[in-house]
MARLUM-491987 format. One line per 3 residues: number of its first residue (from 1); for each residue x, y, z of C-alpha. Coordinates in steps of 0.1 Angstrom, whole numbers, plus 5000, padded with zeros to 4 digits. Layout:
NUM	X:Y:Z ~ ...
END
This chain:
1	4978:5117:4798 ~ 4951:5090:4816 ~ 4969:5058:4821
4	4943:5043:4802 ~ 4960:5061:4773 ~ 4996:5051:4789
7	4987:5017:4785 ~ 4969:5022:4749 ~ 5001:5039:4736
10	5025:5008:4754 ~ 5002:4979:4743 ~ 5002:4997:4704
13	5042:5002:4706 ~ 5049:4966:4721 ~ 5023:4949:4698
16	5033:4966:4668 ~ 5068:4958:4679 ~ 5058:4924:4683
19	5039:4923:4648 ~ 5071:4931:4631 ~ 5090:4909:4649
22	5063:4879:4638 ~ 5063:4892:4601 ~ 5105:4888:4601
25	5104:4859:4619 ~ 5079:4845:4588 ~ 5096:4859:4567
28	5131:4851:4575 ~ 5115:4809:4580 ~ 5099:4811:4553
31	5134:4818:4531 ~ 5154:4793:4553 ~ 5127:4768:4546
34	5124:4774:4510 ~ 5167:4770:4504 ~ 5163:4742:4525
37	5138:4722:4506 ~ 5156:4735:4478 ~ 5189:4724:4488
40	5176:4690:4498 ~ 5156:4684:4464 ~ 5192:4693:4443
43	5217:4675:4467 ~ 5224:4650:4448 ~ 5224:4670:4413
46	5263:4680:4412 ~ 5263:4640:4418 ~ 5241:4630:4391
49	5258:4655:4366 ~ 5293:4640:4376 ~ 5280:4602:4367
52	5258:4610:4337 ~ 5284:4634:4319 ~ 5323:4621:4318
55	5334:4658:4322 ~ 5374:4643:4331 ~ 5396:4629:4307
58	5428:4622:4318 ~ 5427:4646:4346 ~ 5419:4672:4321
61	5383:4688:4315 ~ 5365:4676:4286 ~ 5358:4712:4269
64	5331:4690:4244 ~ 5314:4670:4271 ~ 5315:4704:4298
67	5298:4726:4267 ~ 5274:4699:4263 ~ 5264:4697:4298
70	5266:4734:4301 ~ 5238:4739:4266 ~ 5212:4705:4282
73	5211:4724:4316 ~ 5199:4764:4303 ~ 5172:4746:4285
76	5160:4722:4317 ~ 5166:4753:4345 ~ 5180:4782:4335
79	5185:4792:4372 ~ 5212:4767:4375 ~ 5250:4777:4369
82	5277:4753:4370 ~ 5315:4756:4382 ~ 5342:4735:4376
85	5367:4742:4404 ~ 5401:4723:4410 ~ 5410:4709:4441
88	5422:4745:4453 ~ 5387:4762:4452 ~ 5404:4776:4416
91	5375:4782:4390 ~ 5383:4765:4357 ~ 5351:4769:4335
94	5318:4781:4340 ~ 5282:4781:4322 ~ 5276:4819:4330
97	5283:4852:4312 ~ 5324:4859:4313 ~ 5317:4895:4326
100	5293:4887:4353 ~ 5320:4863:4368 ~ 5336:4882:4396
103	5355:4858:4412 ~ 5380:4838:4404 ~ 5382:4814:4436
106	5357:4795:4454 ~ 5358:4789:4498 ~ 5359:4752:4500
109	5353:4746:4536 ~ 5312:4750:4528 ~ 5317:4728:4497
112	5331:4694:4522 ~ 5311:4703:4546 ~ 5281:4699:4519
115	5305:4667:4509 ~ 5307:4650:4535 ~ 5273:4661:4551
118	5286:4673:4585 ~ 5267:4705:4584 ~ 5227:4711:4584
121	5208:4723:4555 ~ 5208:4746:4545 ~ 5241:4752:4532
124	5254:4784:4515 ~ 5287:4787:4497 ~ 5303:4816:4481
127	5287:4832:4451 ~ 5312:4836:4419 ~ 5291:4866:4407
130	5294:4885:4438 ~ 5321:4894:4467 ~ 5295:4896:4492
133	5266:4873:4486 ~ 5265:4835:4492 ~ 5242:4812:4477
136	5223:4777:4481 ~ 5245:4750:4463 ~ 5254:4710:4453
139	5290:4699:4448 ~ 5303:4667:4441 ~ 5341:4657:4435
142	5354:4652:4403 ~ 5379:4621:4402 ~ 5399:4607:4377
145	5417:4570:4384 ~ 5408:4575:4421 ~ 5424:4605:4422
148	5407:4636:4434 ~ 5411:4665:4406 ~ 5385:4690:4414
151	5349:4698:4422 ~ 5318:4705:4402 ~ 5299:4735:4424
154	5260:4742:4412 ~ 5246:4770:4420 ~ 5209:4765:4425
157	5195:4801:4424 ~ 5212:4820:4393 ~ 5209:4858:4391
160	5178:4867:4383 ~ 5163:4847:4412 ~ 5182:4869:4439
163	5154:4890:4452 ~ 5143:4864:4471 ~ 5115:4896:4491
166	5099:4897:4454 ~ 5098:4858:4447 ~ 5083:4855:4484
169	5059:4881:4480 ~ 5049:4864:4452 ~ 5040:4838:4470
172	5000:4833:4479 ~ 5012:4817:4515 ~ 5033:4840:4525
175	5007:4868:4515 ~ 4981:4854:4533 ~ 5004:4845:4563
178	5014:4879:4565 ~ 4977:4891:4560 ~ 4968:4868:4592
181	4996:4877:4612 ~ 4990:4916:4610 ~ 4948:4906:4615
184	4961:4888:4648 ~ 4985:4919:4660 ~ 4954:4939:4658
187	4926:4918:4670 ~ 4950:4908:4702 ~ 4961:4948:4705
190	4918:4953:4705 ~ 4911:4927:4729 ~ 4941:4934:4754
193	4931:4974:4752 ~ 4891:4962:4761 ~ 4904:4940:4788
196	4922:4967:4804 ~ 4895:4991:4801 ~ 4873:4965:4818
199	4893:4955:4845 ~ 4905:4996:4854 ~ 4868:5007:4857
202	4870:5002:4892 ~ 4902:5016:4890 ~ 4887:5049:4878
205	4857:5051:4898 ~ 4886:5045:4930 ~ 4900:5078:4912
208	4871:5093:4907 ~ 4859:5089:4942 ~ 4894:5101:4956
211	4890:5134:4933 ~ 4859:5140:4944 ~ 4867:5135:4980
214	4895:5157:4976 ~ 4876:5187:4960 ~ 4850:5183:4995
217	4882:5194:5013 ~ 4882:5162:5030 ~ 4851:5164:5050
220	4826:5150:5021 ~ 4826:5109:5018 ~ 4824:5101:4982
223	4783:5095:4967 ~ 4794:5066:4948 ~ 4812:5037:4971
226	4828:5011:4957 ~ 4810:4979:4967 ~ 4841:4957:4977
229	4830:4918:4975 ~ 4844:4895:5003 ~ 4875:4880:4988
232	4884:4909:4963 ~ 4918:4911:4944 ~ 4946:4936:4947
235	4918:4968:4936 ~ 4891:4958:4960 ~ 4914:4958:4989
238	4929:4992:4979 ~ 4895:5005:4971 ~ 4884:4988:5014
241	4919:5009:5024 ~ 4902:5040:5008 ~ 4871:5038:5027
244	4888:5026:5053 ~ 4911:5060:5050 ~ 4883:5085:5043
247	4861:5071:5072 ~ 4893:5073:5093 ~ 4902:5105:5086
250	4863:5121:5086 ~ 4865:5106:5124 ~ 4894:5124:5132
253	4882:5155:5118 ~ 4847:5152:5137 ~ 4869:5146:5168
256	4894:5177:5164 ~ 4863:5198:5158 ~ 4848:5183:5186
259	4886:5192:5202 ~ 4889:5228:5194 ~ 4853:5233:5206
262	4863:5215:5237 ~ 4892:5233:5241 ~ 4878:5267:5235
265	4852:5256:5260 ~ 4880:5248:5285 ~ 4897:5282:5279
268	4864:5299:5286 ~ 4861:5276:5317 ~ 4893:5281:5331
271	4891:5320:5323 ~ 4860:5325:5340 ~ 4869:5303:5370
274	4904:5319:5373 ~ 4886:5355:5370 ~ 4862:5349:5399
277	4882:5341:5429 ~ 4911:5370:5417 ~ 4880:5394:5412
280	4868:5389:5443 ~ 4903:5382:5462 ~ 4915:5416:5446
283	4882:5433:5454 ~ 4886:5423:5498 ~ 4928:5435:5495
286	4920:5461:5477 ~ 4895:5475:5508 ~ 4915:5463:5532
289	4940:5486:5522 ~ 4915:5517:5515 ~ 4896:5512:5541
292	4920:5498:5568 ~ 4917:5528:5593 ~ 4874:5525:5593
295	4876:5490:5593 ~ 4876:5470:5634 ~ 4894:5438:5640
298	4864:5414:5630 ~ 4857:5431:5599 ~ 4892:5429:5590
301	4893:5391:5600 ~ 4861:5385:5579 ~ 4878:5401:5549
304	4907:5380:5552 ~ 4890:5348:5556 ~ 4868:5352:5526
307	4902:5366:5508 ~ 4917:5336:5518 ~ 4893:5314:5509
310	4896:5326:5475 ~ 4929:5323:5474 ~ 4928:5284:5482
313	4901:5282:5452 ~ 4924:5292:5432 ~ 4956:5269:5445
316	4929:5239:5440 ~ 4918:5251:5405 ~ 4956:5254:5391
319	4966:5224:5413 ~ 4940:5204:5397 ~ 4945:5218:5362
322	4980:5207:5365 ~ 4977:5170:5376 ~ 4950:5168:5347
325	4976:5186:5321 ~ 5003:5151:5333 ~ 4973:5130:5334
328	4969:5141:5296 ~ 5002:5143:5285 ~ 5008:5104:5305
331	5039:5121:5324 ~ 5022:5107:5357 ~ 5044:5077:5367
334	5024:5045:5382 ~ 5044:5025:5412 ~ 5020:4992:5413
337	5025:4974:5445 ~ 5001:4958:5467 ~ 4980:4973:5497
340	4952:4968:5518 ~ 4921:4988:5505 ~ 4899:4983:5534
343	4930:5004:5554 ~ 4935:5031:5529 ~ 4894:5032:5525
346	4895:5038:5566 ~ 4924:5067:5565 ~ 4902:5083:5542
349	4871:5085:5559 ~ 4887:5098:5589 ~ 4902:5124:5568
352	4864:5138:5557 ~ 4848:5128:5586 ~ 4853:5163:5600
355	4837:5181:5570 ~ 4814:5158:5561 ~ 4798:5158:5603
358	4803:5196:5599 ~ 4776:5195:5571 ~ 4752:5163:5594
361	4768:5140:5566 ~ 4778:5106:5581 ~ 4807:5086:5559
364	4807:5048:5564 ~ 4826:5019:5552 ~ 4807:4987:5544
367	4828:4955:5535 ~ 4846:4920:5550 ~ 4878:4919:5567
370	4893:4896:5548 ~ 4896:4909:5513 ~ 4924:4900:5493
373	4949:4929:5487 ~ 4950:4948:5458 ~ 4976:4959:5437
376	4978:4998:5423 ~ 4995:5029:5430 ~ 4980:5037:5465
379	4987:5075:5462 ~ 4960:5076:5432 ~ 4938:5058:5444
382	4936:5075:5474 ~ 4933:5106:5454 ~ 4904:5087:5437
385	4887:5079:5466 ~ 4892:5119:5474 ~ 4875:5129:5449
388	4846:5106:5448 ~ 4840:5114:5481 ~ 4846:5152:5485
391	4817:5150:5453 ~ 4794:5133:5471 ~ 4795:5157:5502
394	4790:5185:5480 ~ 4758:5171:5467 ~ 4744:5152:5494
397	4722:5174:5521 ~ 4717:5174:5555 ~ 4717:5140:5575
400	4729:5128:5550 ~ 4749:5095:5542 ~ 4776:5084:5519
403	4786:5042:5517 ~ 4820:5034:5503 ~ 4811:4994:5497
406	4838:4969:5490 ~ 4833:4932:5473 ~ 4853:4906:5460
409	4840:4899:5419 ~ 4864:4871:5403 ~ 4898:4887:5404
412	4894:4919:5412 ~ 4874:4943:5438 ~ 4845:4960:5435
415	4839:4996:5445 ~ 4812:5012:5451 ~ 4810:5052:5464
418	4771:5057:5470 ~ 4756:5088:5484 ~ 4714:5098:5491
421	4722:5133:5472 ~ 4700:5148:5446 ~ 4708:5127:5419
424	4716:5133:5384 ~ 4697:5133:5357 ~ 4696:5108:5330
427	4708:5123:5299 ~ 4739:5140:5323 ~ 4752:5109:5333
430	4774:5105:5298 ~ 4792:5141:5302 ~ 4797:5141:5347
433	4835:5129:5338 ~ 4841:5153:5314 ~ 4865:5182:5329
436	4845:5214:5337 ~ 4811:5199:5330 ~ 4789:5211:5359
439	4753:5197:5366 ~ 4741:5225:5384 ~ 4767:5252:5376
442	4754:5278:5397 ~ 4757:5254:5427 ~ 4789:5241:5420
445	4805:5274:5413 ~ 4798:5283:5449 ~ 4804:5252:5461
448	4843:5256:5452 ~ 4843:5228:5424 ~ 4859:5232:5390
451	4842:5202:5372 ~ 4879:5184:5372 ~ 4877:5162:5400
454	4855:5133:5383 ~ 4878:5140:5349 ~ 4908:5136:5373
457	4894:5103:5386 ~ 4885:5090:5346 ~ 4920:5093:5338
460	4942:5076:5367 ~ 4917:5045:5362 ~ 4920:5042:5328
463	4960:5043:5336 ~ 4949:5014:5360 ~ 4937:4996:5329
466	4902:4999:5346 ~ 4872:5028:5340 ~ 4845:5040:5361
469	4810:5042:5358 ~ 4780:5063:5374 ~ 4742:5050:5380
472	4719:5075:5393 ~ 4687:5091:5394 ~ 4673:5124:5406
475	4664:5129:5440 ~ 4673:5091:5447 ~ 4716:5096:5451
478	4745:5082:5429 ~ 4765:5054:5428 ~ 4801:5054:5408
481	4819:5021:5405 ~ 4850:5008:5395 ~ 4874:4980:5396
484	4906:4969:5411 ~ 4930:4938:5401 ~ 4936:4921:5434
487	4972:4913:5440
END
């Protein structure tokens, strides 16, 4: 069932619950106002009959005078019976068949309260023709010589006017209040069924869109958008949290694609750079120990040293996929403090100036003495500075030279790690600092680089709160930069 027809079936039950509820109301009004204005026109009647008839003689009912009253009044309203009642409640005569009479005591609480006109109309008092049923009525005391002696009770509705349903239905303004009420129910039930329809179209299209996305498997954004206006009510902003959702969630599908093929591209990667050096560093042990007898000492040593060579490859490779792996997984722990970077900058170009002068490469520093310390975890950004550097020798030629420039920008340094290499092209320059991407593969893979080092370097600057950026163009070097908060 649609909750459009939840609501139809609610708004039918409650209004035709509430219809009902109008109609008895009406109903139920319309018989209290009717004893009331009934009561009110004859409250004064059981007074008038007690002045204009002298029904007491000498404390004793006149039988003449009460038979005389009892005859004027069945031809003026023969809906009115009359009871004479002593001062006990006890019925002493009556107007009204003998056999219809089923009581022979009246309640006289309702009769002094109608006396002395401390209760609202309207009024009812017991009826002598039935145990159960009360009736509208006047009353008046009967005295004789000041003396109270009884009471004259009147009913004003005799028996035949007791289906008071039948005399109301009867009645031209009740039917055509009854006709309006039930036109109302139905018009209001119309309009509050439209309204709803109206205001849960958006509503269904938001369901409709949600289906439909669901049936794409999640990868399909819904064809028909809600448009959400700027100040939108409670549907608009659920409708903005849907697209909001689906656009979130068709990003992080596009980006776990984009991870799986990443990740079977790493696996290839590291297989194929785990597979070389073991090849080869299986293939030299494996003639050593064939061939050991033919072999002399400097073929042996040759062997080794190209074994071994390998062999440290392959401690770099795992070494580096490791620190990557707690790069990743933010297990590397930062101690900030402050250093000098001009110091560290110097330890580390004594460290390469070896291989980089064994290659004609000169490394040079290029900054002020009096820089303002800053403040990092000096073991990675040393290792930052490593790589940098270590890249640039391995793509910068002969006579070669490599500037590691410091300045002071606002709050924080500037560093610069600049080399006269070949360059790298343009449309590169977004993917260098992703791991394994090579340039010039076939170079690099002989070169001993795994395509981590610059990944390596992305992520302990971004753990710095700070990121690193390369400008470069073929045949004219590269420059990578990034910043450091100063202590």
């Amino acid at each position: 069932m649609t909750l459009y027809s939840k609501f139809a079936l609610t708004i039918f039950i409650l209004f035709s619950g509430l219809g009902a509820l109008l109609i008895t109301m009406h109903f139920y009004s319309t018989y209290m106002y009717q004893q009331e204005s009934q009561q009110k026109l004859h409250r004064n009647l059981a007074a008038h009959i007690v002045k204009s008839y002298a029904i007491i003689k000498n404390g004793i009912l006149n039988k003449d005078k009460l038979d005389h009253l009892f005859h004027n009044l069945m031809e003026v309203n023969p809906a009115i019976e009359i009871y004479a009642l002593d001062a006990t409640g006890k019925i002493l005569a009556f107007n009204a068949p003998a056999e219809k009479v089923v009581r022979d005591r009246i309640d006289l609480k309702p009769v002094l309260s109608f006396i002395d006109r401390k209760k609202t109309l309207p009024v009812e008092g017991e009826d002598p023709r039935s145990k159960q049923n009360s009736k509208i009525f006047s009353a008046a005391p009967l005295i004789d010589k000041g003396k109270l002696v009884g009471y004259l009770y009147v009913i004003l509705e005799g028996e035949r006017y007791k289906n008071v349903f039948s005399h109301l239905m009867d009645s031209y303004v009740f039917k055509m209040s009854f006709r309006v009420i039930v036109v109302a129910v139905v018009v209001a039930m119309f309009v509050a069924m439209l309204v709803f329809s109206v205001m849960t179209r958006r509503l269904k299209t938001l369901a409709n869109n949600m289906q439909e996305f669901r049936q794409a498997d999640f990868s399909v954004l819904p064809e028909n958008s809600m448009a959400i206006p700027e100040h939108g009510d409670e549907l608009d902003r659920l409708a903005q949290s849907f697209n909001e959702m689906t656009e979130r969630m068709m990003q992080q599908l596009s980006k776990l694609k984009q991870s799986d093929i990443h990740r079977r591209e790493i696996v290839a990667n590291v297989s194929h750079d785990l597979r070389t050096p073991l090849t080869t560093l299986q293939g030299y042990l494996e003639t050593l120990l064939r061939k050991s007898s033919e072999l002399d000492d400097t073929e042996k040593e040759r062997y080794l040293n190209t074994a071994l060579k390998h062999s440290q490859s392959l401690s770099r490779l795992v070494s580096e996929l490791f620190e990557l792996a707690q790069l990743d997984a933010n297990e590397q722990i930062i101690r900030l403090e402050p250093f000098s970077l001009q110091e560290l900058v110097h330890d580390v170009i004594q460290k390469y100036w070896l291989p980089a002068s064994e290659r004609d490469i000169s490394v040079v520093a290029n900054f002020e003495n009096d820089l303002p310390f800053v403040k990092a975890d000096i073991a990675l950004i040393e290792r930052v500075l490593d790589n940098l550097i270590e890249n640039a020798i391995r793509y910068t030629p002969g006579n070669g030279k490599i500037v590691i420039a410091l300045s002071y920008s606002g709050n924080r340094l500037l560093v610069q790690v600049r080399d006269n290499g070949c360059g790298i092209a343009e449309k590169e320059l977004p993917m260098i600092f992703e791991r394994f991407y090579r340039p010039e593969k076939s170079r690099d893979s002989q070169s001993g680089g795994a395509g981590l080092g610059l990944a390596i370097t992305k992520k302990i600057l971004e753990l710095h709160g700070s990121y690193i950026k390369a400008d470069s163009k073929p045949g004219q070097g590269a420059v990578f930069k990034f910043y450091l908060p100063v202590a």
